[in-house]
Backbone bond lengths (Angstrom), bond angles and torsions (degrees), N, CA, C in turn:
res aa  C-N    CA-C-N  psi(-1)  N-CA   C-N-CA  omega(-1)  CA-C   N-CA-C  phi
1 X - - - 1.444 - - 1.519 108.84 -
2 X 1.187 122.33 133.36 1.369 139.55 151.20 1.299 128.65 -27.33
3 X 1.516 131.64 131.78 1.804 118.00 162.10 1.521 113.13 -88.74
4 X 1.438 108.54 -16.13 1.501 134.44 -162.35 1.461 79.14 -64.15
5 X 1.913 99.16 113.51 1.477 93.48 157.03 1.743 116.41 -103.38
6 X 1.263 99.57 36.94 1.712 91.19 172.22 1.441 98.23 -116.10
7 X 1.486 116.70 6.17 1.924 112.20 168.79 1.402 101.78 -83.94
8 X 1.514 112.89 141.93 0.776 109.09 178.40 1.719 107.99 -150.33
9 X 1.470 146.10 141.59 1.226 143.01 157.20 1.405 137.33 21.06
10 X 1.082 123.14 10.66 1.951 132.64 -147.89 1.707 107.40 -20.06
11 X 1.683 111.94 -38.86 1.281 107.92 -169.62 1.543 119.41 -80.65
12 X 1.645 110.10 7.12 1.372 119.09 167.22 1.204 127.00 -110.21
13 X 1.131 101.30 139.27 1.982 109.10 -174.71 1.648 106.86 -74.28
14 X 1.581 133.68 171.37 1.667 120.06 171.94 1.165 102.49 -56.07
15 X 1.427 122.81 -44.27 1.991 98.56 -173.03 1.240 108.25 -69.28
16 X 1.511 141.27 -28.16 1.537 112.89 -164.43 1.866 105.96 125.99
17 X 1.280 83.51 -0.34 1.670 81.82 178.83 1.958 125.72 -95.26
18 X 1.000 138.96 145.46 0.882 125.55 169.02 1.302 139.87 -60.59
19 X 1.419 138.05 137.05 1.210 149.69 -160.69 1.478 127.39 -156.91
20 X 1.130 116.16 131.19 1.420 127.64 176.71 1.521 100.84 -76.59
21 X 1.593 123.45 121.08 1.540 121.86 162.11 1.135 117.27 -26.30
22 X 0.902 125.30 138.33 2.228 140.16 160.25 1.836 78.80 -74.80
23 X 1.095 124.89 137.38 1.303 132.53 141.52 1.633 116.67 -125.25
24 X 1.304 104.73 31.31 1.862 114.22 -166.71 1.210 82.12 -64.89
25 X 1.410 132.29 -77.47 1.733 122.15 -145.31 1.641 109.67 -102.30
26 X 1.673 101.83 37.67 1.700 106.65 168.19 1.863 89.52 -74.66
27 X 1.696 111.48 147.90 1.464 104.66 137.76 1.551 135.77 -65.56
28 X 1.111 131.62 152.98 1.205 128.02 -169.28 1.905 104.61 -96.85
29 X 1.326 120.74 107.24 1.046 135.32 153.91 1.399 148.43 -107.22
30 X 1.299 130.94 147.57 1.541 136.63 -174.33 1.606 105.68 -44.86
31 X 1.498 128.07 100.42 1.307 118.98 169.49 0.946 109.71 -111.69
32 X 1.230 109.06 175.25 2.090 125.54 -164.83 1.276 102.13 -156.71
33 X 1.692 110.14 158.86 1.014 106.89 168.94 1.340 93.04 179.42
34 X 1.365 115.34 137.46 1.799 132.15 -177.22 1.763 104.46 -112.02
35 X 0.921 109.36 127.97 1.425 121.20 164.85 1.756 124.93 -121.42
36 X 0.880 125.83 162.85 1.782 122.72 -141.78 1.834 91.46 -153.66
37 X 1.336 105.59 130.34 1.391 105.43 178.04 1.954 89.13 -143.04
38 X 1.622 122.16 163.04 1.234 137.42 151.50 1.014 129.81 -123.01
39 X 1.458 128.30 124.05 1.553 129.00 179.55 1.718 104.69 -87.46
40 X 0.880 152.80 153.69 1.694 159.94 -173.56 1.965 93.22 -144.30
41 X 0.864 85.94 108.49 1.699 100.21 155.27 1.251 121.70 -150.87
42 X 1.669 142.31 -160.93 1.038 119.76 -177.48 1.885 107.01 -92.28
43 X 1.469 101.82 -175.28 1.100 111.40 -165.23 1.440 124.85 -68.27
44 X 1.853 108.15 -42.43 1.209 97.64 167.03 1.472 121.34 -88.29
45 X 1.267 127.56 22.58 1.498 143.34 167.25 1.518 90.68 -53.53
46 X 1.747 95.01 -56.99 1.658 96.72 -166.45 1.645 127.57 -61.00
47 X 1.741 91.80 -18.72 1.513 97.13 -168.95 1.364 96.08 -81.84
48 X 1.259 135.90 -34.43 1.712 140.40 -168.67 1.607 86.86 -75.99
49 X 0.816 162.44 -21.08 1.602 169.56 147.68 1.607 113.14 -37.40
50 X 1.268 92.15 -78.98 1.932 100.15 171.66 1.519 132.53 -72.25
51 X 1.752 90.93 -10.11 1.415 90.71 165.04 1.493 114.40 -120.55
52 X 1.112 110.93 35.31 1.548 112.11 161.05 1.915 111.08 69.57
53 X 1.505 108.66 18.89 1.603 99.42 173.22 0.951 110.94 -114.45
54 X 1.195 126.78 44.16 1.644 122.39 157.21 1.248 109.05 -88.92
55 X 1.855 108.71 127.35 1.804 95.73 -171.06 1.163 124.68 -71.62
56 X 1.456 122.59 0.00 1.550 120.90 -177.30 1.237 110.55 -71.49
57 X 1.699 107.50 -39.81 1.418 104.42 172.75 1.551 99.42 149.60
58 X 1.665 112.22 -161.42 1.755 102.41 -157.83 1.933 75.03 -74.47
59 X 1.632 100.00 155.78 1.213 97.94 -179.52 1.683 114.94 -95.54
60 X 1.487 113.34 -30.94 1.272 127.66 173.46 1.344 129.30 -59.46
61 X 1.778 97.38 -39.23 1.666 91.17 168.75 1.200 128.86 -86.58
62 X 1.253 117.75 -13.88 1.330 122.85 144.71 1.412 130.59 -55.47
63 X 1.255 122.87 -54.34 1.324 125.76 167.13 1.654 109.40 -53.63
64 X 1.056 118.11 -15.13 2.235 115.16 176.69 1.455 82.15 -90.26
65 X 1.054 122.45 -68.25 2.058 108.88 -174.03 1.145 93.55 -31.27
66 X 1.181 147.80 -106.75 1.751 161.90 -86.04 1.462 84.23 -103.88
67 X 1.439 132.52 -27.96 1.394 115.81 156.65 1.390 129.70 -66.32
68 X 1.172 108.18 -65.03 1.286 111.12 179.46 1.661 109.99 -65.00
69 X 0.997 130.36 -3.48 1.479 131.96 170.36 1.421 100.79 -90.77
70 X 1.476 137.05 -14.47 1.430 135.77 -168.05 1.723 91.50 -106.82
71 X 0.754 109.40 -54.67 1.708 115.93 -169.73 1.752 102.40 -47.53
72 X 1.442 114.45 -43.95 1.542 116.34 151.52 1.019 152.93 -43.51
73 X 1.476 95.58 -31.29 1.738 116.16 164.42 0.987 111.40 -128.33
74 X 1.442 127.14 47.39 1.409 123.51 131.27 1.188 143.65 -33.47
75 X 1.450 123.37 -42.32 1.258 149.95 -172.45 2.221 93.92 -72.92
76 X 0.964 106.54 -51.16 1.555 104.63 177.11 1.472 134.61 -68.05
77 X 1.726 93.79 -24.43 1.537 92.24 171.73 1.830 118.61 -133.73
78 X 1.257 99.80 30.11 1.487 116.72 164.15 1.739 95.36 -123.71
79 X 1.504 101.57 135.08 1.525 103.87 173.41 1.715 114.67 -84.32
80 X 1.360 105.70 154.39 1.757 104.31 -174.86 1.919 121.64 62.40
81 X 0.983 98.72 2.78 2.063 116.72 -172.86 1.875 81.59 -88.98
82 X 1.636 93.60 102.49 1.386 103.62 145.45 1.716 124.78 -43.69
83 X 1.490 109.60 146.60 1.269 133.73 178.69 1.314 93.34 -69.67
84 X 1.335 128.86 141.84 1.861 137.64 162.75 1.199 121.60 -117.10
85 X 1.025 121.59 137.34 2.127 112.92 157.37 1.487 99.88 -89.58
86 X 1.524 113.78 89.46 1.174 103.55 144.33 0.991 133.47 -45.51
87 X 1.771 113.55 139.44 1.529 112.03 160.68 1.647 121.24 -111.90
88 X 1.183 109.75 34.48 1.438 113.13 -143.69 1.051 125.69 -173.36
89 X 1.312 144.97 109.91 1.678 124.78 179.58 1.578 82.72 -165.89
90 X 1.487 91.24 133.19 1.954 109.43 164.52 1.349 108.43 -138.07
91 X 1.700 114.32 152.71 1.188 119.56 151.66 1.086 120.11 -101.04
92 X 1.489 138.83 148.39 1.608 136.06 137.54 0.743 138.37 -74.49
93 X 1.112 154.46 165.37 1.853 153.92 149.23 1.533 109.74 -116.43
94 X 1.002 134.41 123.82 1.074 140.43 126.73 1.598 133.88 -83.63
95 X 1.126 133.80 93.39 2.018 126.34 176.79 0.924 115.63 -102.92
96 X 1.366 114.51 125.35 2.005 127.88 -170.03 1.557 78.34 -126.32
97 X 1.715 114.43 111.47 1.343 136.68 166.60 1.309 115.61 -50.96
98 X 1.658 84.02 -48.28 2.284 88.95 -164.20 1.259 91.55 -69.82
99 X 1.308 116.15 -51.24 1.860 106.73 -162.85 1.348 114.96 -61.82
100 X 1.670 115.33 -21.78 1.637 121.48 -167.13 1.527 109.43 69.78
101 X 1.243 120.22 58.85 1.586 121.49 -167.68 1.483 93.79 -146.83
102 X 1.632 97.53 131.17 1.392 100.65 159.76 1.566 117.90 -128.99
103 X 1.003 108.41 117.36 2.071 112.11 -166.98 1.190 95.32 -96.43
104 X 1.230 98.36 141.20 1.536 119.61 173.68 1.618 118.35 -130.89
105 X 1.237 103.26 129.97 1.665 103.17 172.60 1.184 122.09 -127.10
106 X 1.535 144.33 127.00 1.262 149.56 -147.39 1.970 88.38 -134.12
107 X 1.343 89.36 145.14 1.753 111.55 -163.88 1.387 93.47 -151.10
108 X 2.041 108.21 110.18 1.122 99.51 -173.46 2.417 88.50 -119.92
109 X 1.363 83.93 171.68 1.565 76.58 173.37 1.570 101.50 -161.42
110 X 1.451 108.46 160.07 1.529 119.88 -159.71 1.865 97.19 -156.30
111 X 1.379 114.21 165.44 1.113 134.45 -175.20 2.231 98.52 -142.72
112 X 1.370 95.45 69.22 1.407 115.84 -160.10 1.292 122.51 -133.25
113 X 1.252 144.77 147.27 1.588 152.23 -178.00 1.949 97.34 -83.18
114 X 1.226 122.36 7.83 1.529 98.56 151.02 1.455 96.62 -152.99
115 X 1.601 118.71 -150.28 1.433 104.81 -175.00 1.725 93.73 -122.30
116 X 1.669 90.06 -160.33 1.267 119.34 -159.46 1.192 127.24 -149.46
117 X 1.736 92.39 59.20 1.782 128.31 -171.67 1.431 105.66 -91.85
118 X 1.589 106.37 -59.55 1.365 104.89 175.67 1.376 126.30 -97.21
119 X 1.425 121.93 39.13 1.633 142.92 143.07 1.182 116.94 -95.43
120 X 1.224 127.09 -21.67 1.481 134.23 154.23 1.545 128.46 -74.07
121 X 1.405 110.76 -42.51 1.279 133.98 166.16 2.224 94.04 -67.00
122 X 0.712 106.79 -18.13 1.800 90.26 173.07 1.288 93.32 -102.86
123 X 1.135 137.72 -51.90 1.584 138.13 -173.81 1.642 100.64 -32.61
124 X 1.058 123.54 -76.17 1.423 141.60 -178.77 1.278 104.69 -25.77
125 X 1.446 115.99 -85.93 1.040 141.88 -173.24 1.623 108.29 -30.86
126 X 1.571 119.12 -91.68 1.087 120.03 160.68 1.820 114.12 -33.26
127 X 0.952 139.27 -23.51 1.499 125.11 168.64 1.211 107.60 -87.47
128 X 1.373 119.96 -5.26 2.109 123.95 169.34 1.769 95.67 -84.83
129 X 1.076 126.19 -63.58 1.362 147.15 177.00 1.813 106.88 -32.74
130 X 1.637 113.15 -67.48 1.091 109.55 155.30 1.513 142.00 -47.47
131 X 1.713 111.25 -49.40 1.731 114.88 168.60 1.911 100.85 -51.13
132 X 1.393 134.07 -59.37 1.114 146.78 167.37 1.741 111.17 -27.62
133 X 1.605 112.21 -62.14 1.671 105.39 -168.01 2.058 89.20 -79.71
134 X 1.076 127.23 -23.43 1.492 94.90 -175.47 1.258 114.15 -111.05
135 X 1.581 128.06 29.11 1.436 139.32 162.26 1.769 112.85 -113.02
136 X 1.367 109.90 -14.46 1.713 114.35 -170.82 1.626 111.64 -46.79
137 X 1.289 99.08 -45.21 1.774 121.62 174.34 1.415 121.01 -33.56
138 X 1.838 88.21 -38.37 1.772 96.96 -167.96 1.700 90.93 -109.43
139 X 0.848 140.56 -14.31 1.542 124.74 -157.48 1.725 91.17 -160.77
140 X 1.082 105.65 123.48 1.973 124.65 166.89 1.643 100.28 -87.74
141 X 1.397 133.68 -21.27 1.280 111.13 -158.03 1.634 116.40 -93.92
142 X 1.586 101.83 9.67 1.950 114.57 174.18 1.095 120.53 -8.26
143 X 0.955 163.91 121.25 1.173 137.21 126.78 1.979 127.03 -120.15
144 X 0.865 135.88 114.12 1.340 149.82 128.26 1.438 129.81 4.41
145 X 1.674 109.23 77.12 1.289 101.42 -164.35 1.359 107.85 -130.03
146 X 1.764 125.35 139.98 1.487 135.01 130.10 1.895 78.92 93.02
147 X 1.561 124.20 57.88 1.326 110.53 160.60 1.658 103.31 -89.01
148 X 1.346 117.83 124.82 1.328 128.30 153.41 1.673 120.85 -156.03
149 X 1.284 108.64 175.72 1.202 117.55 -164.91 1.761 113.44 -80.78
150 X 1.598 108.99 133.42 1.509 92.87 -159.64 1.656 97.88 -94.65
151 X 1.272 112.65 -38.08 1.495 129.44 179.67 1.755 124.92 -142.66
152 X 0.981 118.48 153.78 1.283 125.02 -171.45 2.144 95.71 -153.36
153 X 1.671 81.17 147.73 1.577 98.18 -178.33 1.392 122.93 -148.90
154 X 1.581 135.84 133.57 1.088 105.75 -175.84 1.838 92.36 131.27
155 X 1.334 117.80 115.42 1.426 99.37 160.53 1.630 105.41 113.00
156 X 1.244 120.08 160.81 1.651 124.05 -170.61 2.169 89.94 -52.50
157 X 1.451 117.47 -31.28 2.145 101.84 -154.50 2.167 78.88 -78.86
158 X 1.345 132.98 -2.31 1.489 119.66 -170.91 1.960 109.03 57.66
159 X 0.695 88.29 -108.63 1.453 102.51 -171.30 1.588 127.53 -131.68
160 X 1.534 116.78 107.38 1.097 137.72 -166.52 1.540 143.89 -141.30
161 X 1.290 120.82 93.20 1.330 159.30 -120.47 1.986 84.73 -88.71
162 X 1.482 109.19 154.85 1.527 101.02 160.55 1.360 98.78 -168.79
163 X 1.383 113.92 127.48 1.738 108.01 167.89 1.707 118.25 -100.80
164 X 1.390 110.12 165.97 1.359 104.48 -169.99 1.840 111.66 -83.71
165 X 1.510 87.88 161.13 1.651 89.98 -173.01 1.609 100.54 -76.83
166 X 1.160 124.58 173.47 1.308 139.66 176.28 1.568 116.06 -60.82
167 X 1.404 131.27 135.63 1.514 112.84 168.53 1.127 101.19 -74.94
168 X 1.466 108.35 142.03 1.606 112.93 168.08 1.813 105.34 -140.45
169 X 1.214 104.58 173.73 1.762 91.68 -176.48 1.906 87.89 -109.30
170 X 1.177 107.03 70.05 1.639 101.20 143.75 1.246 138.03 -51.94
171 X 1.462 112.27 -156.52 1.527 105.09 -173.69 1.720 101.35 -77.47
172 X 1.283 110.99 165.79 1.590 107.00 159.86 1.466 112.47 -137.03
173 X 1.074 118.11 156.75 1.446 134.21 -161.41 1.435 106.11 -91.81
């Protein structure tokens, strides 16, 4: 949470109602934005990964499709998420065997009146979601960790960096 008391809600009107941004009289600028997700499973999960024996199939290039196919339809399954012309969408891979980690970073970009934080932030996600539905078979111990946005660019905030908070076992809902 913020101390900034001039942030405030965008998707609420002064009474309290919901609303999709007006972005009619934003200028249209070059935005960016990288988002960062980790899969944790076990180790040789990772090795059946990099060496292509998972029977569903290569798991990574599949998991960059199902991103970049999600980062597209953002607008359909986030409510109030402006429509974009992307110009841009990548996946990464990173796989560290010993640790059983696979990082992923999705880099989306637009020439647009808002950005393209949370089209990246779905990119990710769904490419964690995917490594997960076509490895479950071989490994129960999945898990899905610390997707958020690392940077974003573009727009009146310029350029603005963010690292993730710590896992901790707080409260849960």
């Amino acid at each position: 949470m913020t101390s900034d008391t001039n942030k405030h809600l965008t998707h609420l009107d002064e009474s309290g109602n919901i609303h999709m941004v007006d972005v009619t009289d934003r200028p249209e600028t070059v935005r960016e934005a990288i988002a960062r997700a980790r899969v944790r499973m076990a180790p040789q999960t990772v090795q059946l990964i990099e060496t292509n024996q998972v029977s569903k199939g290569s798991v990574l290039e599949v998991a960059k499709i199902a991103g970049i196919m999600a980062a597209k339809q953002t607008p359909q399954i986030i409510p109030l998420c402006h429509p974009l012309p992307m110009t841009h969408i990548d996946i990464l891979f990173t796989v560290d065997s010993e640790q059983g980690l696979v990082e992923i970073e999705g880099r989306t970009r637009t020439n647009y009146k808002t950005g393209v934080d949370v089209e990246a932030l779905t990119a990710v996600t769904v490419a964690a979601l995917t490594i997960y539905d076509m490895c479950k078979g071989v490994d129960t111990t999945i898990t899905l960790e610390q997707a958020y946005v690392a940077s974003k660019s573009g727009g009146k905030s310029g350029t603005v960096e963010f690292q993730p908070q710590p896992l901790s076992s707080g409260t849960h809902l």
